[in-house]
N, C-alpha and C positions, 0 to 999 in steps of 0.2 A: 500607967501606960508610958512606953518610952517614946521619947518625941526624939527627930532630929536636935531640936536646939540642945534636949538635953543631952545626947550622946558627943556631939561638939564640943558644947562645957565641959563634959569628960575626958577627951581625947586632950583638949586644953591644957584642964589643968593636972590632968596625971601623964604631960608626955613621955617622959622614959619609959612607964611601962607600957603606954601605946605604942611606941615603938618597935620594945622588943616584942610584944605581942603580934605588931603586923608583921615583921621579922618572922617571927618565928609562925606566925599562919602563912606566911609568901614560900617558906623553906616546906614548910609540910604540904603544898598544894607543887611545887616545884619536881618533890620525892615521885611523884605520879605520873611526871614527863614523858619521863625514858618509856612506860609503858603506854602513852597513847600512842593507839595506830589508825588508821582511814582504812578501810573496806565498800568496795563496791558490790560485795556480796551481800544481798538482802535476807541471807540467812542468819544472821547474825542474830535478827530481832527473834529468833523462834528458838525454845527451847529442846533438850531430846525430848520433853515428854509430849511437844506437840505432834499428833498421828501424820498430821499431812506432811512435816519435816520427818521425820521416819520415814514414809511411803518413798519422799523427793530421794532420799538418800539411797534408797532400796533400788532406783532407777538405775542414776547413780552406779550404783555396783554392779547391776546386769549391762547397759549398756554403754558405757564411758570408760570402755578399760583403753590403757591408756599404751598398750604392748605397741608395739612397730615392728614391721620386719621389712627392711630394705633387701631387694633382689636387684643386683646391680649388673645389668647386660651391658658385653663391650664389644661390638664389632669388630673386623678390623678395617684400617684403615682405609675410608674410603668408603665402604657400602654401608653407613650409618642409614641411609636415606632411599636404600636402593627397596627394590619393590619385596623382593626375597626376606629382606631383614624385617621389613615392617609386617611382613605377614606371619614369621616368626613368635614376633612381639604381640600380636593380635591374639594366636594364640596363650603364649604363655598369660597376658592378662586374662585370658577367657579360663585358663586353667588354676591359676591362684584365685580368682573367683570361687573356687572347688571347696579352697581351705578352709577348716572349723573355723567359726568366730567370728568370717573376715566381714566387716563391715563397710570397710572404705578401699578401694582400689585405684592409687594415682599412678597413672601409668601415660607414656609420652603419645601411645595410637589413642587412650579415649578422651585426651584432654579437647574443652570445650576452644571452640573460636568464635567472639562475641564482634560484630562490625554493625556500623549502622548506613543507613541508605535515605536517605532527608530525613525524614521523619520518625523512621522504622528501628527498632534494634534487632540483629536478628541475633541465634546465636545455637549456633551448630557446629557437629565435631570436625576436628580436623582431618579426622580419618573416616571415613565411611565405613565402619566394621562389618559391613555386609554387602557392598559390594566390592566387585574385585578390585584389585589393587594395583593399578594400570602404572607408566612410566611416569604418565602425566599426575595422577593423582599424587604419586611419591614427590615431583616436582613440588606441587600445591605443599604438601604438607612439608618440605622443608623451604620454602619462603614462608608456611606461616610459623615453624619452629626459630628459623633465623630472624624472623621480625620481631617475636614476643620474647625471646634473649636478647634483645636490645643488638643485636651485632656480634655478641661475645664465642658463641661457637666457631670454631677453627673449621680452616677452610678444608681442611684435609678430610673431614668426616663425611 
């Protein structure tokens, strides 16, 4: 049986080839570096032949496609915010809703506006897309577009 004492005595009294030995075991554990990586992905631990990794991936490909398509509407200057334009855009989000596929629609009339009130959080749209689309309401919804831009939007719009 190998004991510490004895493998000391060893390393002792045959240093040089201890050496090169740990040398050359430091250099072959070294060679392996370059390919460790970190993953937060816990699919890692499953192989293709596990079914429920198959099934996840099969998701996966039906719902996670990963396409984009930006429609980029540009008033002119001036009635970015007017009641006309935003009822425009109400429809056109209501119409790309239409397209094959689409799964997610971010659009400036349906984004949320989250505030709280003591205790309370509430969190409703900025736009009411059902009812009408008053002077006052277009007001409302560019102080709450110009608050959550931090200031960045130009005065001209």
């Amino acid at each position: 049986m190998i004991t510490a004492p004895k493998v000391t005595d060893w390393v002792f009294l045959y240093r040089r080839i201890s050496l090169v030995l740990f040398a050359a075991l430091i250099l072959f554990l070294a060679a392996g570096v370059p390919r460790l990586q970190f993953s937060s992905d816990s699919r890692g631990f499953f192989g293709l032949n596990n079914q429920e990794y198959r099934d996840v991936l099969k998701i996966d490909d039906t719902y996670t496609i990963s396409n984009s398509l930006l429609l980029m509407v540009v008033p002119p200057v001036g009635t970015a915010f007017a009641p006309e334009t935003l009822k425009i855009l109400l429809r056109m989000t209501d119409d790309v809703w239409q397209m094959p596929y689409a799964l997610r629609i971010d659009s400036a009339v349906n984004h949320m506006h989250s505030f709280s009130q003591d205790n309370d959080i509430f969190v409703e749209p900025m736009l009411d897309e059902f009812a009408e689309i008053t002077p006052e309401a277009a007001e409302r919804f560019r102080t709450l577009a110009v608050m959550l831009c931090g200031g960045f939007l130009s005065p001209n719009v």
